[in-house]
N, C-alpha and C positions, 0 to 999 in steps of 0.2 A: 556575566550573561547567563541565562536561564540555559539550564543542561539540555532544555528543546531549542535552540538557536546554537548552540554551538559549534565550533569548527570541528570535522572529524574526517578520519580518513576514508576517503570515499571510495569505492569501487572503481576498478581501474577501467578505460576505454575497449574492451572487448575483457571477454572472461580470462584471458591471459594463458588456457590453459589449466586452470585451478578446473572448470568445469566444460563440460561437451552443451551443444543442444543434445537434450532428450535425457539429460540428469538432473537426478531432484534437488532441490536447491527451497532450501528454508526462509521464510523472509516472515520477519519478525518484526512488531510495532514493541518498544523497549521503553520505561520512565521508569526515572530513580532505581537501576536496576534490578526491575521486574517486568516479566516476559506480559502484557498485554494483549497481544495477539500473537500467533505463531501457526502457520499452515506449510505444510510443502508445496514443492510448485516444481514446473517442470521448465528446465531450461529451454524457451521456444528459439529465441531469434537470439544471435551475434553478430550484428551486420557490419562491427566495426566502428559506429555510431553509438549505437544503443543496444542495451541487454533488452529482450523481452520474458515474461516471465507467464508461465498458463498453467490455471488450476481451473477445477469443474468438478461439478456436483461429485458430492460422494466423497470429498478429502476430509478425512481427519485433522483437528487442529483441537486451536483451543481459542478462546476469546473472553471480552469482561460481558459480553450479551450488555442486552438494556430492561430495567427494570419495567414494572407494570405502567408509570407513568411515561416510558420515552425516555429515561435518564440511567447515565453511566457514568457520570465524569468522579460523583463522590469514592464512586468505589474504584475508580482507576487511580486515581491519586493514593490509594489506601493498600495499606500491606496485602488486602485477598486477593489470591491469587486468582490465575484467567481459569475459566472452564470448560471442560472439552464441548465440542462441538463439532456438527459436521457440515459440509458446506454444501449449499441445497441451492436449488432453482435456476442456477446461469452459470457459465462459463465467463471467464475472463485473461487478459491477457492485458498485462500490466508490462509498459514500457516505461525505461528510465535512460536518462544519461546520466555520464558522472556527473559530479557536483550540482545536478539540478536539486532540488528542493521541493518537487511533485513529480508524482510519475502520470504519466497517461493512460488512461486505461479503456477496452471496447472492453463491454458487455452483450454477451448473446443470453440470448432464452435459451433453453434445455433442446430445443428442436433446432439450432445455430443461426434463430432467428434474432436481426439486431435488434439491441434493447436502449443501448446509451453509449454516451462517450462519460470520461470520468477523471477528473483531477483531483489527484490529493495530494494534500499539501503536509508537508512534511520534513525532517531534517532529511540530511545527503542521505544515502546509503552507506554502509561502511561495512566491511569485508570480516565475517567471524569464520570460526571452524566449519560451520554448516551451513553457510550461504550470506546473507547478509539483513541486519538490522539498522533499523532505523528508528525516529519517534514522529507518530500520529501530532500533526497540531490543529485538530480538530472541526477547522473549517475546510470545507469543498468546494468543488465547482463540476458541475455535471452538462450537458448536452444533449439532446433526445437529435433524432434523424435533421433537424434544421438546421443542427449546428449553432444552436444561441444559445451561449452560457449563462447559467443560470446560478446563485449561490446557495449551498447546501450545508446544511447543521450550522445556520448563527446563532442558532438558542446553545447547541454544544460549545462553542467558539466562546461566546459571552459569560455562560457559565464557567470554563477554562479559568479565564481574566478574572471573575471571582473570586474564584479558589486560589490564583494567586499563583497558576502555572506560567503565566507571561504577565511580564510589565508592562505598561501600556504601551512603552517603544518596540517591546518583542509584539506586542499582536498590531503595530502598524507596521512591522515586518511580515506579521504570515500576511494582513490582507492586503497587503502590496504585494503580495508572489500570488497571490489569486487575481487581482487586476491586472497580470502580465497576463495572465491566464486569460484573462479574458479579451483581452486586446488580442494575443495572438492567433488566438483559436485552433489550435494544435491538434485537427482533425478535418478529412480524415487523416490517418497516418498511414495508407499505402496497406495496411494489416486486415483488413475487414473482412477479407477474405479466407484469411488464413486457419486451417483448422490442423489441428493434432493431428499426427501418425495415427493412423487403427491399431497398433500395436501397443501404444503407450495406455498402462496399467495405471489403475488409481497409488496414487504413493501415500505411503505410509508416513507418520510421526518418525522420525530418526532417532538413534540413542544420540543422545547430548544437545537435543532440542529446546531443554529450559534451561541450560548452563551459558550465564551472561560473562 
């Protein structure tokens, strides 16, 4: 099975104690191990259910960006590395459970005005030294205020299948977990409300951030 579909150990049912809310906590998109994206994030919610996870404007990170035309996928598949970056225009807060396969995520503007809901589809989580990675499978699903999902990046998806990152049984796996997605509608999520402590400081790149 493609290294993006496979089984991996997932993050356990609450942080277990490895981490608090209000610590930074690394979360990483990972193929053929090399770091593709990688941002810190602040442990928001533990509710027991679900981890939630909140970064905003102004975090360092790194990513593969997208070229002049809209494309990313040849150079993700590719030895170069991801490049730094800093995280500009909205807030977000990214919930997961174990062994789901997307997380949900609210998007606010920079004034904590809402922007979107947001599913992405992706392998489990699985628990590193510095928080947890996963790998991107390129199609989305997003929502504006109505709550009607909508499908997002099938030109990235299609080109994927191409390239030869899923078989065509692995990508009627991811957009089967996207039509869950859409049937359920998995918003709101109770969070839309929710805003950061005043105290919580933009976080830094950690040392041992691109050690896979």
């Amino acid at each position: 099975m493609c290294r993006n579909l496979q089984n991996a150990r997932i993050a356990p049912l609450a942080s277990g104690g490895v981490w608090q809310v209000g610590d930074v906590v690394m979360l990483r998109s990972v193929y053929a191990g090399r770091v593709r994206f990688a941002f810190p994030h602040r442990l928001a919610i533990d509710d027991g259910k679900r981890l939630g996870f909140y970064g905003g404007p102004g975090t360092p990170g790194v990513w593969m960006g997208r070229d002049a035309d809209g494309r990313y996928l040849e150079r993700w598949v590719s030895d170069e590395p991801a490049h730094p970056h800093v995280w500009q225009d909205h807030h977000a807060l990214r919930l997961v459970r174990p062994g789901d396969t997307h997380t949900v995520e609210i998007f606010w503007n920079e004034d904590w005005s809402f922007r979107f809901w947001y599913a992405n589809l992706q392998a489990p989580f699985r628990e590193t030294p510095v928080g947890y990675d996963t790998t991107d499978w390129a199609l989305d699903v997003w929502a504006g205020g109505d709550g009607v999902p909508h499908w997002k990046d099938e030109d990235d998806f299609a080109e994927a299948i191409a390239l030869g990152v899923f078989t065509p049984e692995e990508a009627a796996t991811v957009r089967a977990e996207g039509e869950r997605v859409f049937a359920e509608r998995p918003w709101p999520t109770g969070y839309e409300d929710w805003r950061p402590p005043p105290e919580w400081t933009v976080p830094e790149l950690p040392e041992g951030w691109d050690v896979v």
